[in-house]
C-alpha positions as CSV (number, residue, x, y, z in Angstrom):
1,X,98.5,72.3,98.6
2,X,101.5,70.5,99.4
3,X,105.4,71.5,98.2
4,X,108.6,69.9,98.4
5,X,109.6,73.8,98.4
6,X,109.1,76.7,100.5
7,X,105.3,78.4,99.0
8,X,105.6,82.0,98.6
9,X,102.8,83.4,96.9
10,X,99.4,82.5,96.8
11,X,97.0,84.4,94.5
12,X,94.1,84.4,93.2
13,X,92.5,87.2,90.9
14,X,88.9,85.3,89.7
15,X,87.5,85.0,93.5
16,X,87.9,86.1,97.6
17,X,89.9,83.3,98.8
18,X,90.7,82.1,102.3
19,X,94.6,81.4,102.8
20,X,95.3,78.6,105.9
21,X,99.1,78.3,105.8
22,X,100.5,75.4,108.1
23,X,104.4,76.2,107.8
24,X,106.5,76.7,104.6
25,X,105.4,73.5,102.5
26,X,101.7,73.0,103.0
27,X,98.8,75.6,102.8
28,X,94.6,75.1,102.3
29,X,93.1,77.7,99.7
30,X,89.2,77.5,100.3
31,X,86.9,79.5,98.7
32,X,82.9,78.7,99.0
33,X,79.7,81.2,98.2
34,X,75.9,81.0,98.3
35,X,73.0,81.8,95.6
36,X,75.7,82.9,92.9
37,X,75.9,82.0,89.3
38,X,79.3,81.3,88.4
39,X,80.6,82.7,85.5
40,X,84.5,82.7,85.1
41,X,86.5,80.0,85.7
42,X,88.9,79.5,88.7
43,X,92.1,81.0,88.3
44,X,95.3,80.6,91.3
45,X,98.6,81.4,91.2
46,X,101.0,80.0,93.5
47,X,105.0,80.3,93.9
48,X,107.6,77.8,95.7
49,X,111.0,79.3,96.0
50,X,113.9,78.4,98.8
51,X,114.6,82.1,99.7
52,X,113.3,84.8,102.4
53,X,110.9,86.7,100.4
54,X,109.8,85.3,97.1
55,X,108.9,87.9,94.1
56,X,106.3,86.5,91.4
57,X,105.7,88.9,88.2
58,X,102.3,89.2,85.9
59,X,102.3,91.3,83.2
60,X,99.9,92.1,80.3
61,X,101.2,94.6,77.1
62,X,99.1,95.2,74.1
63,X,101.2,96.6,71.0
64,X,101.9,100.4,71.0
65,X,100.7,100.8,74.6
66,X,102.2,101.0,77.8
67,X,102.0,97.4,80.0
68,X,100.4,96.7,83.2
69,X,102.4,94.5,85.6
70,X,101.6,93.0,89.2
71,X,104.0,92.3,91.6
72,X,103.3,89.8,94.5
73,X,105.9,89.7,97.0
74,X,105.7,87.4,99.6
75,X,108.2,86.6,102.6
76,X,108.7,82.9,104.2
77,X,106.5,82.1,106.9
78,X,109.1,80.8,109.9
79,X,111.6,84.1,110.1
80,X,112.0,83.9,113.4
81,X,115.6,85.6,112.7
82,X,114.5,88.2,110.4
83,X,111.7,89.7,112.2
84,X,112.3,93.7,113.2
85,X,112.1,94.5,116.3
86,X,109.4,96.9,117.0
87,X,107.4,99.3,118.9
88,X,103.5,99.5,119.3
89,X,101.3,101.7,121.2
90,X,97.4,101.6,122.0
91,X,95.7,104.5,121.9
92,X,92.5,103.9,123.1
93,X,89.3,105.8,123.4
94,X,87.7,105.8,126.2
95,X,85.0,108.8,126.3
96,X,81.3,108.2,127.5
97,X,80.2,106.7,124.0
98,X,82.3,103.6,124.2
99,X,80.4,102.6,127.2
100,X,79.1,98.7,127.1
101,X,79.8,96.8,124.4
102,X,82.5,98.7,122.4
103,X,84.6,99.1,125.5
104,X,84.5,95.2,126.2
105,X,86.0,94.7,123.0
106,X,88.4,97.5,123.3
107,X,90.1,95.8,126.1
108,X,89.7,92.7,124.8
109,X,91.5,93.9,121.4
110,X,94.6,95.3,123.7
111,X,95.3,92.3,125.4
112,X,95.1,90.8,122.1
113,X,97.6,92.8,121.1
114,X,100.2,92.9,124.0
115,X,99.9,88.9,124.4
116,X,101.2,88.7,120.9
117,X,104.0,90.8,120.6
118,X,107.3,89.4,119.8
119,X,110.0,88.8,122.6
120,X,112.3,92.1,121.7
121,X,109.4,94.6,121.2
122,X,107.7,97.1,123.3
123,X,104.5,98.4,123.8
124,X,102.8,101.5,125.8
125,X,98.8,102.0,126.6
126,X,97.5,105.2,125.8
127,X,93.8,106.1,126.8
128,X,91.9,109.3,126.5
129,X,88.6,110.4,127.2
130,X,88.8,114.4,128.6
131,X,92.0,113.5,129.5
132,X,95.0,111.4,128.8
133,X,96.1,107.8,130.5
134,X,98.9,106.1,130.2
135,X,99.9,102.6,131.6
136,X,103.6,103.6,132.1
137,X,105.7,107.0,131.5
138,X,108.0,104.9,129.4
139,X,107.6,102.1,126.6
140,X,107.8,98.6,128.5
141,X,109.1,95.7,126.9
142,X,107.4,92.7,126.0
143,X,109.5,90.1,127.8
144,X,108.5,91.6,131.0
145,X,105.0,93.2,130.5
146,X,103.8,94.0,134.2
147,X,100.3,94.6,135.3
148,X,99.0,95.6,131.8
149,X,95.8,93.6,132.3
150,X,94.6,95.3,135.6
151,X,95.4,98.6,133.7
152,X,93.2,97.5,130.6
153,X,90.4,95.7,133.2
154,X,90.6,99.4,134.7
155,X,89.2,101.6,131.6
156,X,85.8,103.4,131.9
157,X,84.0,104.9,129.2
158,X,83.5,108.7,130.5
159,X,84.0,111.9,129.2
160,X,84.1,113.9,126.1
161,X,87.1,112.8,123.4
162,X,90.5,114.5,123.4
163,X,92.1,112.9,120.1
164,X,94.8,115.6,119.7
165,X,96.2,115.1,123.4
166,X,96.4,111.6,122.9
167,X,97.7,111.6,119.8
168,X,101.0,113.8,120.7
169,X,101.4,111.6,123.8
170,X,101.9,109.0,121.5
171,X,104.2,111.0,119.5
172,X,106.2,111.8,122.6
173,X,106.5,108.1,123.2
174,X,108.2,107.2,120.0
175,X,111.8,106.2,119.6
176,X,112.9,107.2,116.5
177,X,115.4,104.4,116.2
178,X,112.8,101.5,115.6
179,X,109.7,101.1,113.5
180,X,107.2,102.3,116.1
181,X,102.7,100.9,115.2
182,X,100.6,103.1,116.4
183,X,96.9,101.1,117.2
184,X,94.5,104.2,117.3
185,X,90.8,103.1,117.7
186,X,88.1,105.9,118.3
187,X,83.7,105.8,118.1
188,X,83.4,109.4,117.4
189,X,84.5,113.2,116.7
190,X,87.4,115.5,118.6
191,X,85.0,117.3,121.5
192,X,88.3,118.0,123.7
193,X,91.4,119.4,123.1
194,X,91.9,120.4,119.2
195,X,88.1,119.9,117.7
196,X,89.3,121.6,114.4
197,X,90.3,118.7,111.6
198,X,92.7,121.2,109.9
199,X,94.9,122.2,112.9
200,X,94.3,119.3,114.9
201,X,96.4,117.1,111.3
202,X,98.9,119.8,111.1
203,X,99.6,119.1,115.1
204,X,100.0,115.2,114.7
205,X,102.5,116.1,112.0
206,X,104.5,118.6,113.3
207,X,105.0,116.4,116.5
208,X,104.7,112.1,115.3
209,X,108.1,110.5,114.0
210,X,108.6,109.6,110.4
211,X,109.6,106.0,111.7
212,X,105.5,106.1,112.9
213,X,102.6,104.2,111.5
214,X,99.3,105.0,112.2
215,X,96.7,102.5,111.5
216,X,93.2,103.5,112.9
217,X,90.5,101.6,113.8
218,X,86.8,103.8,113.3
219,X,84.3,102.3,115.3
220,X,80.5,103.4,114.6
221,X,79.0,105.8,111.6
222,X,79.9,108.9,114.0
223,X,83.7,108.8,112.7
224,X,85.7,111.8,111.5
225,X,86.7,109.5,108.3
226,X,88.5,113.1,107.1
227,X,90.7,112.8,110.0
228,X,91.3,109.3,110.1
229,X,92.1,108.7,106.2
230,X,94.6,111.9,106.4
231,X,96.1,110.4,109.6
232,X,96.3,107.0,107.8
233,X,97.6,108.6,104.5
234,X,100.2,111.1,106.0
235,X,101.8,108.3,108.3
236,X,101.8,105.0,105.8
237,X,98.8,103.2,107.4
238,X,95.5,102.5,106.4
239,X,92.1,102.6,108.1
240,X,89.6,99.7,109.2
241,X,86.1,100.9,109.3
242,X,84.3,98.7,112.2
243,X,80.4,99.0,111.4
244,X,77.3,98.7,113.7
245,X,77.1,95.1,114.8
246,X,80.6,93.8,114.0
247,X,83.2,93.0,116.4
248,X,86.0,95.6,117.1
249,X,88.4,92.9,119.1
250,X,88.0,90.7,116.1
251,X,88.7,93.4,113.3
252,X,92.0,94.2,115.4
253,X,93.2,91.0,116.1
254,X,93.0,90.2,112.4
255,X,94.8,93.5,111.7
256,X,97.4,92.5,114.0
257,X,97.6,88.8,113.0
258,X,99.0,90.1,109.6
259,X,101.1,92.7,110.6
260,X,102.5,91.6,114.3
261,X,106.2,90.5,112.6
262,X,107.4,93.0,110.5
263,X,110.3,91.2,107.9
264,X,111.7,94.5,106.0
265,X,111.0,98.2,106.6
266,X,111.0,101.6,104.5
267,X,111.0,99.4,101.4
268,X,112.1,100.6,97.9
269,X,111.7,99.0,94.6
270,X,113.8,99.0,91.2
271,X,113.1,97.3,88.4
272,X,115.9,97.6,86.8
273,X,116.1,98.5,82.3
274,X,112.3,98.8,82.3
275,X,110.5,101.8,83.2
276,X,107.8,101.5,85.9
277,X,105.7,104.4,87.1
278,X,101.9,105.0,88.5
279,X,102.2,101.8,91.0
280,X,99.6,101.5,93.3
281,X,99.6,102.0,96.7
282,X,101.9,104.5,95.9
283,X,103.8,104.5,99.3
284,X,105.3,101.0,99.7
285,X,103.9,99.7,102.8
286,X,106.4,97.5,105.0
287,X,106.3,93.9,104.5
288,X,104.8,91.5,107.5
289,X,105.0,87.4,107.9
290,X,102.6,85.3,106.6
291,X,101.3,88.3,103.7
292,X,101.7,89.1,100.9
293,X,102.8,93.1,99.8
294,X,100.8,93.4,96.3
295,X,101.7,96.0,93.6
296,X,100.1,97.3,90.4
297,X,101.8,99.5,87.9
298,X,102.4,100.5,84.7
299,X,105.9,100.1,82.4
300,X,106.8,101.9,79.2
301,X,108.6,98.8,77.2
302,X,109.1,95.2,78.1
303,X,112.0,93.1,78.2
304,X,114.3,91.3,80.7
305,X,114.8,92.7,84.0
306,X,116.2,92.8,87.4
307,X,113.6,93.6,90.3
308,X,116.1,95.0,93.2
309,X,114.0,95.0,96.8
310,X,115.6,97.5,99.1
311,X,114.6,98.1,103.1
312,X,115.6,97.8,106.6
313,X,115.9,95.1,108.9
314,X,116.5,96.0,112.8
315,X,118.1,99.3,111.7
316,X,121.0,97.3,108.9
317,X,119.6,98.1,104.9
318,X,118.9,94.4,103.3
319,X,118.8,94.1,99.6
320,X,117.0,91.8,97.3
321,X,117.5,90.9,93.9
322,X,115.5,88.9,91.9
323,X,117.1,87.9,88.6
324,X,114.9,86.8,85.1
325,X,112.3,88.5,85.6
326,X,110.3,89.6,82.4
327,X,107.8,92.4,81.6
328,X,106.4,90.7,78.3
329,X,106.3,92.5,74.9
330,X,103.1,91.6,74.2
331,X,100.6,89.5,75.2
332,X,99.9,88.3,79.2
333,X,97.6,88.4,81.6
334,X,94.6,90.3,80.7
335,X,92.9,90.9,83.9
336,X,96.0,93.3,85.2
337,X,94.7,96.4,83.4
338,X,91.1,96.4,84.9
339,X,92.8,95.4,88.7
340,X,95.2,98.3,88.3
341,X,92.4,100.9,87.2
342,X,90.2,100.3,90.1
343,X,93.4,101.0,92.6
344,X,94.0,104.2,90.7
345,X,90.2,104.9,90.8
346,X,90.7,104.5,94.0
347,X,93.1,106.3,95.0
348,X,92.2,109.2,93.2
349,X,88.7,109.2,94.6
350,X,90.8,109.9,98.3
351,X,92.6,112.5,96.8
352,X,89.6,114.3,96.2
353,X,87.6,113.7,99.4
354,X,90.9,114.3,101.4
355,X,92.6,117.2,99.5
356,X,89.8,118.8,97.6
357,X,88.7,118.9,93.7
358,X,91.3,118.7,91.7
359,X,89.9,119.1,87.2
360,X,92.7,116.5,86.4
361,X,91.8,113.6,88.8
362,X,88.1,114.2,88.1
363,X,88.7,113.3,84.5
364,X,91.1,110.8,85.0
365,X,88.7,108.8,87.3
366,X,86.0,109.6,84.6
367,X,88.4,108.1,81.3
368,X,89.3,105.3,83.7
369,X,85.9,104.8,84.7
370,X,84.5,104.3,80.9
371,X,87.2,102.6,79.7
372,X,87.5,100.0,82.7
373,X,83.9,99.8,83.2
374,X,84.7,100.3,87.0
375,X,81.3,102.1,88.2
376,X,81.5,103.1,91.9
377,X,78.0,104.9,93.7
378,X,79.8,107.9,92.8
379,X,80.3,107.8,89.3
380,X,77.2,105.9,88.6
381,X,76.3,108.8,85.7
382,X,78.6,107.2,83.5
383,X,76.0,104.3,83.2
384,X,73.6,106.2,81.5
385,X,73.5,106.4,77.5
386,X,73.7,109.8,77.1
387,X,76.3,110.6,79.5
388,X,78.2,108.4,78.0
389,X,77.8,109.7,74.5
390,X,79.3,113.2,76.9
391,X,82.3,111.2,79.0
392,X,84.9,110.2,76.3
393,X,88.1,109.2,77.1
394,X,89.4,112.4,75.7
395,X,89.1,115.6,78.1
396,X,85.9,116.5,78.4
397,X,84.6,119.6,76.6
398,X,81.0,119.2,77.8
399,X,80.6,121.7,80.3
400,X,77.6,119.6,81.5
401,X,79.3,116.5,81.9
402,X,82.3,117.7,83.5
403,X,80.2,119.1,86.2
404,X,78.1,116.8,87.2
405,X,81.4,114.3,87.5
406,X,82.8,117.1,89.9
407,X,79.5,117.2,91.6
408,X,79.4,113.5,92.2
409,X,83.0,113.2,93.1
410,X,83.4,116.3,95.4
411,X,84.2,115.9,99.2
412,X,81.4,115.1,100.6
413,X,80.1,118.3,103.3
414,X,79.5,115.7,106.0
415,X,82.4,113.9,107.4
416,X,80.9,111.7,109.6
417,X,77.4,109.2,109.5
418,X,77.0,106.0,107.6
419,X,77.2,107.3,104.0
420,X,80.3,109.0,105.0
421,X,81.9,106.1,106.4
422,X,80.5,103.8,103.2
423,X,82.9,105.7,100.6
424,X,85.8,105.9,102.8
425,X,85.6,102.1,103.4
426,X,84.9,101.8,99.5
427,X,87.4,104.0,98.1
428,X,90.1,102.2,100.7
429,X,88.9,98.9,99.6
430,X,89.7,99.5,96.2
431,X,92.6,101.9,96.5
432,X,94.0,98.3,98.0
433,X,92.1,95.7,96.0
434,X,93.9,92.6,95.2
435,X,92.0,91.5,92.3
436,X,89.7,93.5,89.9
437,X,86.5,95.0,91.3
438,X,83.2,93.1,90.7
439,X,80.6,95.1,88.3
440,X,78.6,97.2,90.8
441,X,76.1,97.5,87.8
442,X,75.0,94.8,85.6
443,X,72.1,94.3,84.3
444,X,69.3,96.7,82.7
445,X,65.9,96.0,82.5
446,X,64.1,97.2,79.3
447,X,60.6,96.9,77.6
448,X,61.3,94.3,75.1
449,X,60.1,93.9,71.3
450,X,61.1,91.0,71.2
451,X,59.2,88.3,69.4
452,X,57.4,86.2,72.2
453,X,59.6,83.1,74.1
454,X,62.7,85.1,73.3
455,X,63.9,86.1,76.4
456,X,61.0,88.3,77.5
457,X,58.9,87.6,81.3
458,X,54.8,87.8,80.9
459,X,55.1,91.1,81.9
460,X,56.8,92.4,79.0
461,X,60.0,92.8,79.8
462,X,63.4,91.3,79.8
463,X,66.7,91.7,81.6
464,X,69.6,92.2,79.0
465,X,73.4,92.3,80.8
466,X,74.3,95.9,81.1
467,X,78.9,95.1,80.3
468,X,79.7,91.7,79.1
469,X,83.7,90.7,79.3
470,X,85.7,87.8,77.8
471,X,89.2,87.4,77.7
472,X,90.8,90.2,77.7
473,X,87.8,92.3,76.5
474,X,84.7,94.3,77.8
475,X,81.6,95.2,76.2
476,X,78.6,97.3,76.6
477,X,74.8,97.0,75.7
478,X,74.1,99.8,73.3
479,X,70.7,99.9,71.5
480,X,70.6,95.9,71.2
481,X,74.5,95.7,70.3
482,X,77.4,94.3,72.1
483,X,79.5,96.9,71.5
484,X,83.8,96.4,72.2
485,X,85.5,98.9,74.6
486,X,88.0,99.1,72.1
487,X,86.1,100.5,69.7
488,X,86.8,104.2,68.4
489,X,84.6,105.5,65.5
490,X,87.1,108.1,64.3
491,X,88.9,105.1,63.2
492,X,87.0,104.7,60.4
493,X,84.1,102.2,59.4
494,X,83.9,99.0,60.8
495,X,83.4,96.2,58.3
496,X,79.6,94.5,58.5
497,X,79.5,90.8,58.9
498,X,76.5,88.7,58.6
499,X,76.1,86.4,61.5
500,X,77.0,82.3,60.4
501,X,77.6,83.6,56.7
502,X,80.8,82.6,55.2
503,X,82.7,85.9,56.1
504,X,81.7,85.2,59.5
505,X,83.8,81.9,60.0
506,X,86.5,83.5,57.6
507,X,87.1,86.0,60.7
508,X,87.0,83.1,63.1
509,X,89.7,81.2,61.0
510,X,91.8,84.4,60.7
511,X,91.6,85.5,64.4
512,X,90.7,82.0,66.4
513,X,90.4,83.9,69.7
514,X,87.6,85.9,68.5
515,X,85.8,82.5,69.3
516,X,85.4,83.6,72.7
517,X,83.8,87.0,71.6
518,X,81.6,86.0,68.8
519,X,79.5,83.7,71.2
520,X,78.9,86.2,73.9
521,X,75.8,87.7,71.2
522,X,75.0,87.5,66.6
523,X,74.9,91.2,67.6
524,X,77.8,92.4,68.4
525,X,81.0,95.2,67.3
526,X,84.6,93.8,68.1
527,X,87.5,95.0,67.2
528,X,90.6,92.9,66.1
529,X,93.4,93.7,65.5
530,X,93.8,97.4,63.8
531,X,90.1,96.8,62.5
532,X,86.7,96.9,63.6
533,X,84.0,94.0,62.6
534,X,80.1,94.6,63.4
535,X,78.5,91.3,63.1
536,X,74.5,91.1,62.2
537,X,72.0,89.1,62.5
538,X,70.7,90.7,59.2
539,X,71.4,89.0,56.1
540,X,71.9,92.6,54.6
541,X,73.4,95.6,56.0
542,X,72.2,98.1,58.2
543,X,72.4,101.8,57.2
544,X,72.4,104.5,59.0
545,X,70.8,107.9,57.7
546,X,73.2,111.6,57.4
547,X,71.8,112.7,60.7
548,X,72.1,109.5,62.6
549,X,75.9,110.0,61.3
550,X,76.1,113.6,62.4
551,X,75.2,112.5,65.8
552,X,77.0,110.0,66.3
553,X,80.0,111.7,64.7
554,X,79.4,114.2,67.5
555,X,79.1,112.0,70.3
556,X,82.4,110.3,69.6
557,X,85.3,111.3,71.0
558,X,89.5,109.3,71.0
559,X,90.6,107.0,73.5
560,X,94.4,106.5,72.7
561,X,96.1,110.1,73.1
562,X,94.0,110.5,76.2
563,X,94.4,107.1,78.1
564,X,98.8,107.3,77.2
565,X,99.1,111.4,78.2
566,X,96.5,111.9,81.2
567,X,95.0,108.6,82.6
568,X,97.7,105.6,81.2
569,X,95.1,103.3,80.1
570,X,96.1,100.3,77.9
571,X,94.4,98.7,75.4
572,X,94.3,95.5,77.5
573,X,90.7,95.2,79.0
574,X,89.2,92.9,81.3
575,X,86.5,91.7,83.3
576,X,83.1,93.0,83.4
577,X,82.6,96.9,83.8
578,X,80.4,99.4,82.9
579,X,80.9,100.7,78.7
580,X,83.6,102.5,78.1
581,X,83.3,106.0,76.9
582,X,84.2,106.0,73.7
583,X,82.1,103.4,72.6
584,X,79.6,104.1,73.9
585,X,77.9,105.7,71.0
586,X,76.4,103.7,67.7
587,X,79.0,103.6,64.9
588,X,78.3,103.3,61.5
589,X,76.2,101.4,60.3
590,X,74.3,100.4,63.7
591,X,70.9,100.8,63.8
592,X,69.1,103.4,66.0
593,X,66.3,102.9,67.6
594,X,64.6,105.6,69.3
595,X,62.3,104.0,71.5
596,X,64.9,102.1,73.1
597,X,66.3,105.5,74.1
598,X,62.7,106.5,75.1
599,X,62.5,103.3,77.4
600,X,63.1,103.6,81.0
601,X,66.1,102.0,82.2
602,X,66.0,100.2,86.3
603,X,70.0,100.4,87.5
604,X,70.4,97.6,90.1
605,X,73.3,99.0,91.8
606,X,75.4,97.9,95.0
607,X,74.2,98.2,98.1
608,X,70.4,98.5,96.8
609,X,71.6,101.6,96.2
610,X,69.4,103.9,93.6
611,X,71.8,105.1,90.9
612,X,69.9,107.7,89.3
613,X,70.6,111.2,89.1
614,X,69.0,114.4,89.2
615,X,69.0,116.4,85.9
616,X,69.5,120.3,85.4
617,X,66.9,121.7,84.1
């Protein structure tokens, strides 16, 4: 990619792309996989604008609901004279378990770090094992570094691990004038010092600066992720999980590669006449050279607006502005929704492991969950026919149901060991994911009836896709129909349409972009506009007996006063999910067949991970 402009933001929300910028007019985007089968098309999004920090808007409204919106702001790559000055400090574990391996790349990691600090900042080396370490009383600065690399080549592993010591020596080493990065990289638990979580948090905040960020580095399965992701979350960092086998110099070198030159500091955002609230991450982290600060949020009503950037550079307030910017009406992008819901799934799923249960956030993630089709190991209940028939988008009255969400979602007892670690790293990679998550459940596989050749393997069974999503749309297998998240039964009957029939092209003629959802399936429940259409395969219409009705009348519960009070959902789906809730039952008219419920149903989840349940009995 070649400009005659400055590029500023380069984005892509369809696949994991690599970035290679060579200075402010040329940049490679290269994406490449193995053994996939592709199935959406390439999208990128790319800005050119001549000043500092370049702002690009996406929005998607649906009519009568709030709008999503995602904000990509990006500064210029050569700011040599805008970079804040800054402050970092290594704190470095050094007990007995880091001996070998880990402790090579430790050192290797720091001098990463200290070799690429800018010319005005500082640094400091804190190591603990028993004890505390450090390479001088005071900060040192950069220009004039001293023996850092004898004092790094020095470090044994030995000893238990004295994390709270540490940590307030770092505190004591902060000046409070200038934005101070505190590198913290541990294997395992406190054994020294403060070994109590609780007290050993309240400590680190009674003593560290608010001008401090603490970005820690976990390194193993034997991590306190409690302690790490509230040390993260109270001081506007985040958390890299380093697993068995990968490299810890590598993960922090990358870390430091994006956020070694700091542009603006203690940012604030305004957006002016329209009304923005829930954005995600919901403390504004500062913004680096060479990437890109991404935000997700909702607005009440669109229109013309004036995005104001506020923050600090080297201690003086700089402010922003960014003129004609537009939060549509109607109408947009309509992957926004579904990339907003997984960071609020996200971040609600930390709130509960790091702050407890909390009745609200469990049902928010569960509405979010059904409506996005956003299916983590955690709520992987919500897959499951009859749960869903119990998790509607409304609050939960279902004793049942609501339990076994709080049951699935609760902090987990351990805080430490490899499934520990996995949902931390999850619920941080989409409390910051950049475009909406993949399905982590797609497919079912079900005894078939089917007439022989039609889809079915020799031994009798065939794989049917579990949520299907076009456009801005997502739908759910239920009973052998396509069914539309959208769809709310209370709403009244939806009109029957006979696949091919005469009808059937009518509704393609009246709403062309129901193209794109007609060929996904002949079987299949959409809605348009303010009206449902169930389109059969039958040349006559399917009936549904009194009690089928009863049932189903039963199972269904509203989406709209639910998803606008408690949750903010939109209208606008996209991507592929698991079913939303309240669709997830038959409406009128569907057929119901009760050995498909009978059937046994194989989940193929992430990870290889089994996502069945135990019942109550």
């Amino acid at each position: 990619m070649t400009s005659q402009e400055p590029i500023r933001t380069i984005y892509s929300p369809s696949h994991k792309v690599a970035v290679t910028r060579d200075g402010e007019f040329k940049a490679v985007v290269g994406y490449e996989d193995s053994n996939v089968r592709p199935e959406q098309d390439f999208e990128l999004y790319y800005t050119v604008s001549p000043e500092a920090i370049g702002l690009n808007l996406l929005t998607y409204k649906e009519a009568g609901e709030d709008g999503f919106f995602l904000m990509l702001v990006t500064p210029g790559i050569e700011t040599a004279d805008t970079v804040v000055a800054k402050d970092v400090i290594l704190v470095i574990d050094t007990s007995g378990s880091m001996d070998g391996v880990k402790l090579t790349q430790a050192q290797q990691a720091a001098s990463y770090v200290v070799e690429h600090l800018n010319a005005e900042d500082r640094f400091n080396i804190v190591s603990f094992n028993t004890g505390t370490y450090l390479y001088e009383p005071q900060l040192v600065p950069a220009a004039e570094p001293g023996s850092y690399e004898q004092f790094i080549n020095s470090l044994e592993a030995v000893g238990g691990t004295n994390i709270s010591e540490a940590l307030l020596e770092a505190a004591a080493l902060v000046d409070r004038e200038r934005p101070s990065t505190i590198i913290f990289l541990t294997d395992g638990l406190a054994t020294e010092g403060i070994d109590d979580t609780t007290l050993l948090l309240e400590a680190v905040v009674a003593q560290m600066p608010r001008n401090a960020r603490i970005f820690a580095f976990g390194v193993g399965n034997d991590v306190d992720t409690m302690l790490l992701d509230t040390l993260a979350q109270n001081h506007r960092g985040v958390t890299t999980y380093v697993r068995p086998g990968q490299a810890i110099d590598e993960a922090v070198s990358g870390f430091y590669a994006k956020v070694g030159s700091p542009v603006l500091t203690d940012i604030s955002l305004d957006t002016g006449d329209v009304r923005a609230s829930q954005i995600y991450p919901t403390q504004l982290p500062d913004l680096f050279a060479g990437s890109q600060l991404v935000l997700a949020g909702r607005y009440r009503d669109g229109g013309p607006a004036t995005i104001t950037l506020r923050g600090t550079v080297n201690g003086e307030e700089q402010v922003f502005r960014f003129d004609d910017q537009r939060f549509m009406e109607e109408g947009g992008q309509p992957f926004i929704p579904r990339l907003w819901a997984t960071r609020a799934i996200g971040h609600m799923m930390q709130e509960i492991r790091l702050h407890g249960e909390d009745d609200e956030l469990v049902q928010s993630i569960v509405n979010l969950s059904t409506r996005y089709g956003i299916i983590t190991p955690y709520t992987s209940f919500l897959i499951e026919e009859d749960d869903i028939a119990r998790a509607g988008a409304a609050p939960l009255d279902d004793e049942f149901a609501m339990e076994e969400a709080a049951d699935m979602l609760a902090a987990p007892t351990q805080v430490a060991g490899a499934q520990a670690v996995d949902r931390a790293a999850m619920e941080s990679e989409m409390a910051a994911a950049e475009a909406p998550m993949e399905v982590v459940v797609t497919r079912i596989v079900t005894e078939t009836v089917a007439v022989e050749g039609e889809g079915a393997d020799a031994s009798g069974y065939q794989s049917q896709p579990l949520v299907v999503s076009a456009g801005g749309k997502t739908f759910f297998q239920r009973q052998g129909i396509l069914v539309d998240s959208a769809f709310d039964p209370d709403a009244g009957e939806p009109e029957v349409i006979p696949f091919a029939s005469d009808a059937y092209f009518d509704l393609l003629s009246d709403y062309p972009e129901s193209g794109q959802y007609l060929a996904l399936a002949e079987e299949i429940l959409v809605v348009l506009g303010e009206q449902a259409y169930r389109i059969t395969a039958d040349s006559e219409e399917p009936t549904m007996n009194a009690e089928e009705s009863t049932v189903n009348s039963e199972q269904s519960t509203g989406d709209s006063e639910q998803s606008t009070e408690d949750s903010g959902q939109a209208a606008g789906n996209s991507q592929s999910g698991t079913p939303p809730a309240q669709s997830d039952q038959p409406s009128a008219g569907m057929p119901v067949c009760g050995a498909a419920l009978a059937m046994p149903l194989l989940v193929i989840g992430l990870f290889g991970i089994n996502l069945t349940r135990r019942r109550r009995m």
